[in-house]
C-alpha positions as CSV (number, residue, x, y, z in Angstrom):
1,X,23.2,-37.8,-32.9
2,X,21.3,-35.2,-34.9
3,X,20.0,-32.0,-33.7
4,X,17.7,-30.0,-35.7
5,X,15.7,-26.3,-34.4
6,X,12.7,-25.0,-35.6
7,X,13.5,-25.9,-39.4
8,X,10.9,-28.2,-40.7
9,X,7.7,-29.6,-39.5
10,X,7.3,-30.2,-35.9
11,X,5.6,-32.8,-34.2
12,X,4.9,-30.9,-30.9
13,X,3.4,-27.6,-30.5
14,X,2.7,-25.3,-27.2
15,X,-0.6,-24.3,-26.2
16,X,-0.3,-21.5,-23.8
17,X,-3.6,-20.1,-21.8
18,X,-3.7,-17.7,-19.2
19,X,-5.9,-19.1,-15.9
20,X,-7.5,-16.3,-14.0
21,X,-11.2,-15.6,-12.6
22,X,-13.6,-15.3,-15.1
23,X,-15.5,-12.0,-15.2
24,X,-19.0,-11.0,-14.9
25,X,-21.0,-10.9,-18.1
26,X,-23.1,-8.0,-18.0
27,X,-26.1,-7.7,-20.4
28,X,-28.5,-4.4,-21.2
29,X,-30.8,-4.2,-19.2
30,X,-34.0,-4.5,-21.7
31,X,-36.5,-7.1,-20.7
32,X,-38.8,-9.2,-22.9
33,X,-42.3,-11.1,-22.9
34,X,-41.1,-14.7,-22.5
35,X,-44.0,-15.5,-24.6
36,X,-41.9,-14.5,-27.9
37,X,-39.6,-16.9,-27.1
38,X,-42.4,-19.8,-27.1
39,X,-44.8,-18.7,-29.5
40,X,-44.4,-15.5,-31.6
41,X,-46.4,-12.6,-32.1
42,X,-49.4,-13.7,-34.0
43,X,-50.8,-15.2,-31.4
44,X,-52.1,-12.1,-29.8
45,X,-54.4,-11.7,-32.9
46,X,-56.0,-14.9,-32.0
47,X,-58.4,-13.9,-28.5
48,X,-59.1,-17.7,-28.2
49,X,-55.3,-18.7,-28.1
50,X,-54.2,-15.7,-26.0
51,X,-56.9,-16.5,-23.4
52,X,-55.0,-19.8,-22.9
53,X,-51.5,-17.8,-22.7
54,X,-51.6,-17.4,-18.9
55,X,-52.2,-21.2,-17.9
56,X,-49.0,-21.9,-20.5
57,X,-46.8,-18.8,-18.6
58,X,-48.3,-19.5,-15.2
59,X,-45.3,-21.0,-13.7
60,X,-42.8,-18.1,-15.5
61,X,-41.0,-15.4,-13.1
62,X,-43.3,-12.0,-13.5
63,X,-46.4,-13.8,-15.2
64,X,-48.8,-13.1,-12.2
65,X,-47.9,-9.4,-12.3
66,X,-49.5,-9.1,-15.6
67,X,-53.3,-8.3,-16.9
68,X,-54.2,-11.4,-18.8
69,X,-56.6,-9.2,-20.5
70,X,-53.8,-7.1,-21.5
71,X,-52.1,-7.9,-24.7
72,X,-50.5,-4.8,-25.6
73,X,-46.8,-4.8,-25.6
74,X,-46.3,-2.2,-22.9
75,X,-45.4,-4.5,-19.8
76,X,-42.6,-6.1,-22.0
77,X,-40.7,-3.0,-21.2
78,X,-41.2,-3.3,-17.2
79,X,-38.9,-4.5,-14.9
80,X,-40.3,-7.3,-12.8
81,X,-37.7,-7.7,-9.7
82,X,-35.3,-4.7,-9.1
83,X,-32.6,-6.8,-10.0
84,X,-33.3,-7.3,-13.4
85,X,-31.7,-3.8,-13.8
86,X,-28.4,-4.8,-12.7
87,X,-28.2,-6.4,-16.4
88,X,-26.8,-9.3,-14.6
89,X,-28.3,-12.7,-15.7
90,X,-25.6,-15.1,-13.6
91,X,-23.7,-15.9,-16.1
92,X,-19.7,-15.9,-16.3
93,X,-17.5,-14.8,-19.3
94,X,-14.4,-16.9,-19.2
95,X,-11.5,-15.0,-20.1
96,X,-10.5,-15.5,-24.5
97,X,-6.8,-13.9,-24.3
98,X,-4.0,-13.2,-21.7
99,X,-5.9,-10.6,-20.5
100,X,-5.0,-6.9,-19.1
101,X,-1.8,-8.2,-16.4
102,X,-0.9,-6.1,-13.9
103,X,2.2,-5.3,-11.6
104,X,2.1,-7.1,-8.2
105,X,-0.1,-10.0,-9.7
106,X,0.3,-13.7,-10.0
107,X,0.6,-14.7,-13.5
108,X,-0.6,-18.2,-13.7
109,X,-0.7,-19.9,-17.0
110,X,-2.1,-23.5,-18.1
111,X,0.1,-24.7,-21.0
112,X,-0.4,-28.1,-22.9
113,X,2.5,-29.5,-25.0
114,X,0.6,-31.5,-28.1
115,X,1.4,-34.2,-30.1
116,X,-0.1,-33.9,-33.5
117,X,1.7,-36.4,-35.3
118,X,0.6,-39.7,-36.3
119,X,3.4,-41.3,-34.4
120,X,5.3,-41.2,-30.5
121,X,7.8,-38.7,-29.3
122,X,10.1,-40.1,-27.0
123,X,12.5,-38.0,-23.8
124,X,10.6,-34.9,-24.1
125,X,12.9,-32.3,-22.2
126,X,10.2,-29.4,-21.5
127,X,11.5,-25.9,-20.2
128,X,9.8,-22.6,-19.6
129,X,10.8,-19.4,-18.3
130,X,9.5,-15.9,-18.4
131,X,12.2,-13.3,-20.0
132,X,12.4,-9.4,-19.1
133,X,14.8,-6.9,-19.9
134,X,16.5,-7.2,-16.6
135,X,16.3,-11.1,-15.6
136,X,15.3,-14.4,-16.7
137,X,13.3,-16.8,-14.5
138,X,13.3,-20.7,-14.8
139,X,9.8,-21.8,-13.9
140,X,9.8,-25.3,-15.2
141,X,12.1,-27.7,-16.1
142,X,12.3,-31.4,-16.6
143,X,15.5,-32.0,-17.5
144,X,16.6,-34.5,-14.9
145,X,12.9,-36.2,-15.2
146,X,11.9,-36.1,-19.3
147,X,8.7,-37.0,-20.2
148,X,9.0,-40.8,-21.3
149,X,6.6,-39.8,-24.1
150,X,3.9,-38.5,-25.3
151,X,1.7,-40.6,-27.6
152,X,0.3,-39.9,-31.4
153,X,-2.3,-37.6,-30.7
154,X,-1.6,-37.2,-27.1
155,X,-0.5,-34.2,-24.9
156,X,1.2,-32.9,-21.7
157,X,-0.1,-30.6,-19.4
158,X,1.4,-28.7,-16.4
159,X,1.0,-25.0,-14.9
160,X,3.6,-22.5,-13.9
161,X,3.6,-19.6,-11.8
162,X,5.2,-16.0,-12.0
163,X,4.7,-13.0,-8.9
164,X,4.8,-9.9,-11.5
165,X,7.6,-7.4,-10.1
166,X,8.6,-5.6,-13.3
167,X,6.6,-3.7,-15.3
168,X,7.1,-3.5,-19.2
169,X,7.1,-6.4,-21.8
170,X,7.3,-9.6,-20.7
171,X,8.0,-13.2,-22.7
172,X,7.1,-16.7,-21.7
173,X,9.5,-19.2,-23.3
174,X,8.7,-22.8,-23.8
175,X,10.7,-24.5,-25.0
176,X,10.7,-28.8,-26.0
177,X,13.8,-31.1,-26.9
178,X,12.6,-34.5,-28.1
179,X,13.3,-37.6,-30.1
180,X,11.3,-37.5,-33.2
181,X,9.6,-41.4,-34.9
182,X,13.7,-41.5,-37.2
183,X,15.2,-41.0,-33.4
184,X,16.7,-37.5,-34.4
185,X,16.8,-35.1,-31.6
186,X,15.0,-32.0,-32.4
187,X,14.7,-28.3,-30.6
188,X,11.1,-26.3,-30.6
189,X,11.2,-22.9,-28.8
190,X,8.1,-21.0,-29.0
191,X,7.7,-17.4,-27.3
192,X,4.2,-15.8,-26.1
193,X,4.5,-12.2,-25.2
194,X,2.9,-9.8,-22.8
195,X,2.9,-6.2,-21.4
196,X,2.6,-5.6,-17.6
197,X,0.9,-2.2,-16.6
198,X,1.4,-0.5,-13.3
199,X,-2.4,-1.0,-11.4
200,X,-1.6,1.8,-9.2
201,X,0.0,5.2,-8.7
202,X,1.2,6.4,-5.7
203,X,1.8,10.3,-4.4
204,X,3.3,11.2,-1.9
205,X,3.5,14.5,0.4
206,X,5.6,15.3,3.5
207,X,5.0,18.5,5.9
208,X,6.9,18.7,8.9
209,X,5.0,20.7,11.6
210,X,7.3,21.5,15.0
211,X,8.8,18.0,15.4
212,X,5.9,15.9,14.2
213,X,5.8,15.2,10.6
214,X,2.8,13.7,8.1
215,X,3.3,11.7,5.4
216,X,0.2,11.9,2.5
217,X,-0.2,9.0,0.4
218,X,-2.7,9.3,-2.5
219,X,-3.5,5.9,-4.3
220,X,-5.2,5.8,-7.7
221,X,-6.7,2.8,-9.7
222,X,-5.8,2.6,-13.0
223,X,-7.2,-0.9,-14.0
224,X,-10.3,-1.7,-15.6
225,X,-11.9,-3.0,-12.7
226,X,-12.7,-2.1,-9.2
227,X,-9.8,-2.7,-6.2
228,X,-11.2,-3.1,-2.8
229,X,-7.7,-2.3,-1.0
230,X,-7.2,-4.9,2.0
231,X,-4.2,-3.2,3.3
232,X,-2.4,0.1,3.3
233,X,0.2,-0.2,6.1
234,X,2.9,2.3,6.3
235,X,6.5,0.3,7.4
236,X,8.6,3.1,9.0
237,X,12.0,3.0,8.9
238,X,14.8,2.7,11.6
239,X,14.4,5.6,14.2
240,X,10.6,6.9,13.2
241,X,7.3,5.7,14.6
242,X,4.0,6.2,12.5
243,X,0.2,6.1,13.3
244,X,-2.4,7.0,11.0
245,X,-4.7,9.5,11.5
246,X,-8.6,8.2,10.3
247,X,-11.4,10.8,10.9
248,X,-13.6,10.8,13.8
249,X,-17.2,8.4,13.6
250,X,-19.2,9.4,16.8
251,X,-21.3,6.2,17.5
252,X,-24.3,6.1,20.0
253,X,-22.1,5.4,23.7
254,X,-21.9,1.9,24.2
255,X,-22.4,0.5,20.9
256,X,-19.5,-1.2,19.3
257,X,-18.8,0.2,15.4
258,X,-18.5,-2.9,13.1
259,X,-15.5,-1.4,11.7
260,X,-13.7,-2.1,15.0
261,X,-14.5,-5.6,14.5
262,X,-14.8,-6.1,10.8
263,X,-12.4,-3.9,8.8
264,X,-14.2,-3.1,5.5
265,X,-11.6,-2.9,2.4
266,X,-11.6,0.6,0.6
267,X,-12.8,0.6,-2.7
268,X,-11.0,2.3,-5.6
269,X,-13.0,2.6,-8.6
270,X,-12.0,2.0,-11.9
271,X,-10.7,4.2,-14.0
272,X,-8.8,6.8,-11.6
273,X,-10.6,6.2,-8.6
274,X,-8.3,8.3,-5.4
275,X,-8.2,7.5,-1.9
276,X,-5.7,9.2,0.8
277,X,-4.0,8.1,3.5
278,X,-2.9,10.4,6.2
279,X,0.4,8.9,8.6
280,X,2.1,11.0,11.3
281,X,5.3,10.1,12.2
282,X,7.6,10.8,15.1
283,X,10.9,10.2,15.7
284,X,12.2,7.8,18.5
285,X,14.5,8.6,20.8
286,X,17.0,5.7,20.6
287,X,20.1,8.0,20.7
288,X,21.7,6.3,17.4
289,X,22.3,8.5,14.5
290,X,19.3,8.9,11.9
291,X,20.2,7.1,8.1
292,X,20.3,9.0,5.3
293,X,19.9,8.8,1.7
294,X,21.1,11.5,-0.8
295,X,21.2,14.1,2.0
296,X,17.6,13.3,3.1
297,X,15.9,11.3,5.8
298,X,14.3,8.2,5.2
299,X,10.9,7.8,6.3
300,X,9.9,4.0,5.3
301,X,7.7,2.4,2.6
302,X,4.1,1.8,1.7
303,X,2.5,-2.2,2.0
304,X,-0.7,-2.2,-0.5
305,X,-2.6,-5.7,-0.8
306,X,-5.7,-5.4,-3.0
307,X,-8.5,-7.7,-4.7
308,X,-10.5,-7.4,-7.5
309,X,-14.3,-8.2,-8.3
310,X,-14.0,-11.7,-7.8
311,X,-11.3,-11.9,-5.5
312,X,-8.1,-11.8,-7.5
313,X,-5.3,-10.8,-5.2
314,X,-2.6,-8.1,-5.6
315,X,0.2,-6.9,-3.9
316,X,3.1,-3.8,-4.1
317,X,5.3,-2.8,-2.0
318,X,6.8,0.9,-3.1
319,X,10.1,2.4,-2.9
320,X,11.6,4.0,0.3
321,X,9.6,7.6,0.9
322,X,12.0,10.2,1.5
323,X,11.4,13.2,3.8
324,X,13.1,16.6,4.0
325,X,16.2,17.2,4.9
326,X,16.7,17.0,8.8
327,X,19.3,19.5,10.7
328,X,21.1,18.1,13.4
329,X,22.3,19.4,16.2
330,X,25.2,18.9,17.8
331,X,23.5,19.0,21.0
332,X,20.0,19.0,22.6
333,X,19.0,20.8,25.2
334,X,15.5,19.3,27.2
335,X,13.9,20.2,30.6
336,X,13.5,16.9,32.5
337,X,11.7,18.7,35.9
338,X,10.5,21.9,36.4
339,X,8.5,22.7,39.6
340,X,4.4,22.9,39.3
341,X,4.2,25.6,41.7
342,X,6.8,28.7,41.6
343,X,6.2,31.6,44.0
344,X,7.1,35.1,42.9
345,X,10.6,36.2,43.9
346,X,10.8,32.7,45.5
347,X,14.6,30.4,44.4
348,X,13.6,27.6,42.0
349,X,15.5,24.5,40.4
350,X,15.2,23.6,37.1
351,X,16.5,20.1,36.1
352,X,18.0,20.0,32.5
353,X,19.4,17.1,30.5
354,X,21.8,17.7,27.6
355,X,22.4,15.2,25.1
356,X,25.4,14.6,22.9
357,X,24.1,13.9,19.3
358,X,27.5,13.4,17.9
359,X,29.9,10.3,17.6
360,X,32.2,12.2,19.1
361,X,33.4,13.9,22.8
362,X,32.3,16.9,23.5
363,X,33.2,19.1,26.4
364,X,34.0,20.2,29.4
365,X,31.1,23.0,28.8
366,X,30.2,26.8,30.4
367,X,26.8,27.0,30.9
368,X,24.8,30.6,31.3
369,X,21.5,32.8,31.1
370,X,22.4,35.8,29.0
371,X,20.1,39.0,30.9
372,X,19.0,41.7,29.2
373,X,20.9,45.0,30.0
374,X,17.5,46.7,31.3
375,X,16.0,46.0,34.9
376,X,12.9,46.4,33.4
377,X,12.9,43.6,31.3
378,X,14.4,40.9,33.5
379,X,11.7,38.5,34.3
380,X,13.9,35.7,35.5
381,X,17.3,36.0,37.4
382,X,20.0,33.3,38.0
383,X,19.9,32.8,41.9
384,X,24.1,31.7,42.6
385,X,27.1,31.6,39.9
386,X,26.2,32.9,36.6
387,X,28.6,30.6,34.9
388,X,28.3,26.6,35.4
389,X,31.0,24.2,34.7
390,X,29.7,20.6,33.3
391,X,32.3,18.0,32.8
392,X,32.3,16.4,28.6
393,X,29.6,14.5,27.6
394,X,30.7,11.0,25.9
395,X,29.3,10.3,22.2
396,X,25.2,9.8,22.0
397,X,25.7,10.0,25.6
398,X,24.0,12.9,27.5
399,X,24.1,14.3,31.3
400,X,21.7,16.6,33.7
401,X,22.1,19.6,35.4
402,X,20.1,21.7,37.9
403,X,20.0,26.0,37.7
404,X,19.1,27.6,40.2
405,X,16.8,30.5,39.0
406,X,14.4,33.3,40.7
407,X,11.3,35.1,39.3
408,X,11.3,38.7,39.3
409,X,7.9,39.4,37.5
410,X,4.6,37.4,38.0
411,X,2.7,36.0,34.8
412,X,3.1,33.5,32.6
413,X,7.1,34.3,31.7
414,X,9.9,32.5,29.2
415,X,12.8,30.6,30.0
416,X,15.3,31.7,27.0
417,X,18.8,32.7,26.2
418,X,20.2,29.5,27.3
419,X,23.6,29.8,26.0
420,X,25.7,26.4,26.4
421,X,30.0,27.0,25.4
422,X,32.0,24.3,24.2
423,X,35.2,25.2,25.5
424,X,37.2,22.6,23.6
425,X,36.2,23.3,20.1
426,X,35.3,27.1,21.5
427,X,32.0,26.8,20.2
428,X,29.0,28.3,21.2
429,X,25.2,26.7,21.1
430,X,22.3,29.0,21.9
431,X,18.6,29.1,21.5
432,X,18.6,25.6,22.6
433,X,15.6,25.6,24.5
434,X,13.1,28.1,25.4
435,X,10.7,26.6,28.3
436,X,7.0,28.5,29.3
437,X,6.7,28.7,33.2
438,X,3.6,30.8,35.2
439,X,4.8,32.6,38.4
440,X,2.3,33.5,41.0
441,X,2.4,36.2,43.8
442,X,3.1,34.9,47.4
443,X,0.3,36.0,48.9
444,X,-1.7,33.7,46.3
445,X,-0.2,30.5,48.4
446,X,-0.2,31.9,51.5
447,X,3.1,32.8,51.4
């Protein structure tokens, strides 16, 4: 059997066209007399036919509004209904190429396969894929069913699909194998090229403030058209917990805002119109080590879902954000219970957990409250042994303790110099903690 490609006439041919939502079509917004559509100007120099003008035009939109007696030309120029200034007459522009395409769209394309020969093609094998630099992606293929045929004159139609996730030039490939009116097998590949554009840009900015950090995201539009963003959900990864922060509405107490029940999309203008996004994120205290990527902590991604004028949708989904680099300790040193009410010069407890961040034992440990060499200066005392023992503490594991402290000076005072000794490794952790406690006199409780 013979095989010939795209040498020599061919009795098929691909008609590719794009199937979107058809745009508005927008018109200046310069009104006219409707009586120049139905009768011309020379009819105002005729009082006796222009007298009958307003029985003819009595049923037209604006007609009462007018001075019959009036035939100047100035009221052609005035808007009859405010909406005639929108320059929108209801009319709908159907789209006449593939169009601007965008990443995180659905390409959908109508394509019709055509006989224009004067006789049958028989076992039509139809394929078509879309081509990037990186991939190829089947989208239709009738290999094990073939078209029986398709008669003089006749076509076949179908519709394939494609979710954009590449940016860059784009090919859609259709190709036909078919059995000619002599029987010979021949091969018609025809290729209809696009460029996707990114619709978006995303910033990002990270500030870490104590142990709480915010994540900034700044979304611009750079389409021809307005986005009305549905969604902007931050996906935080493994170990971190977000919420974003929204200003403050005050609303009249006891009234409902709509936006509690309705969520209105944000709009992003065309053209580079900006909107920001403001997350705080926390991490979550699982006790498993935090992932990292290239020496840095990652945060999570951003979710955007968008729509356009008529309701188009759109969706991305961007890379994972990273954060700054995040020091870890060895060990963490937290107050679990500290007494609401300490008396001056009165024994306290203090109930302290310490947590092993590593994946390894660590331990036994000497635990102490460095003083300061001057009586002056001591604000806080240990009351008992100056050194305590704590057995090891297992990997991600932690363990409490209780000191047994004394105030010497009334006030608002600090609990510092909190020295914890590893005395395996002979290591030495310090400036762990530092915990804020007010000390009152006894004779303010009666004491």
């Amino acid at each position: 059997m013979k095989m010939s490609s795209t040498q020599g006439p061919h009795s098929l041919a691909f008609r590719v066209m794009r199937l979107c939502r058809p745009s508005l079509h927008v018109e200046t917004p310069l009104r006219f007399d409707p009586s120049d559509l139905l009768f011309g100007e020379d009819l105002f120099d005729d009082p006796i036919a222009a007298s009958h003008l307003p029985r003819l035009l009595a049923d037209t939109a604006g007609s009462t509004s007018v001075d019959p007696s009036d035939l100047s030309y100035r009221n052609r120029y005035l808007l009859q209904h405010p909406s005639d200034s929108l320059g929108l007459p209801g009319l709908l522009l159907l789209p006449q190429s593939f169009g601007a395409i965008y990443l995180g769209e659905t390409f959908c394309s109508y394509i019709s396969i055509n006989n224009s020969s004067n006789f049958e093609v028989r076992d039509v094998t139809i394929k078509a894929e879309i081509q990037t630099e990186r991939q190829r992606i089947l989208l239709l293929d009738t290999s094990k069913s073939p078209v029986e045929s398709i008669r003089a004159g006749g076509r076949y139609d179908f519709i394939v699909e494609h979710d954009v996730k590449e940016l860059g030039a784009h090919t859609l490939v259709c190709t036909a194998l078919y059995s000619d009116n002599d029987g010979e097998r021949k091969y018609l590949p025809q290729y209809f090229k696009f460029m996707v554009a990114n619709p978006l840009s995303v910033r990002t900015k990270v500030r870490v403030v104590k142990e709480t950090t915010f994540l900034e995201a700044s979304i611009e539009n750079h389409t021809k058209s307005n986005l009305y963003m549905d969604q902007v959900d931050f996906e935080p990864a493994q170990h971190w917990n977000a919420t974003v922060l929204r200003g403050v509405d005050h609303h009249p107490e006891g009234k409902q805002p709509m936006s509690d029940v309705f969520k209105p999309p944000v709009l992003l203008r065309y053209g580079g119109g900006v909107h920001n996004f403001l997350y705080q994120l926390k991490l979550s205290s699982d006790g498993s080590p935090l992932p990292k990527v290239d020496g840095s902590n990652v945060l999570g991604k951003l979710q955007i879902t968008w729509r356009t004028n008529l309701g188009e949708p759109g969706r991305l989904q961007t890379q994972q954000i990273l954060g700054s680099p995040i020091a870890h300790k060895d060990i963490e040193l937290k107050a679990v219970e500290v007494p609401s009410i300490i008396r001056l010069e009165k024994p306290f407890v203090v109930r302290l957990n310490l947590t092993n961040q590593t994946d390894r034992v660590l331990g036994p440990f000497e635990i102490w409250v460095s003083q300061s060499d001057s009586l002056d200066e001591k604000a806080i005392m240990v009351n008992g042994l100056l050194t305590m023992h704590l057995a090891q503490v297992e990997a991600f594991s932690s363990s409490e303790f209780e000191l047994n402290l004394i105030a010497v000076k009334h006030g608002v005072q600090k609990i510092t110099d909190i020295t914890v000794f590893d005395t395996r490794e002979k290591k030495t952790y310090d400036s762990l903690l530092e915990l804020e406690v007010s000390f009152s006199s006894q004779n303010s409780y009666g004491g």
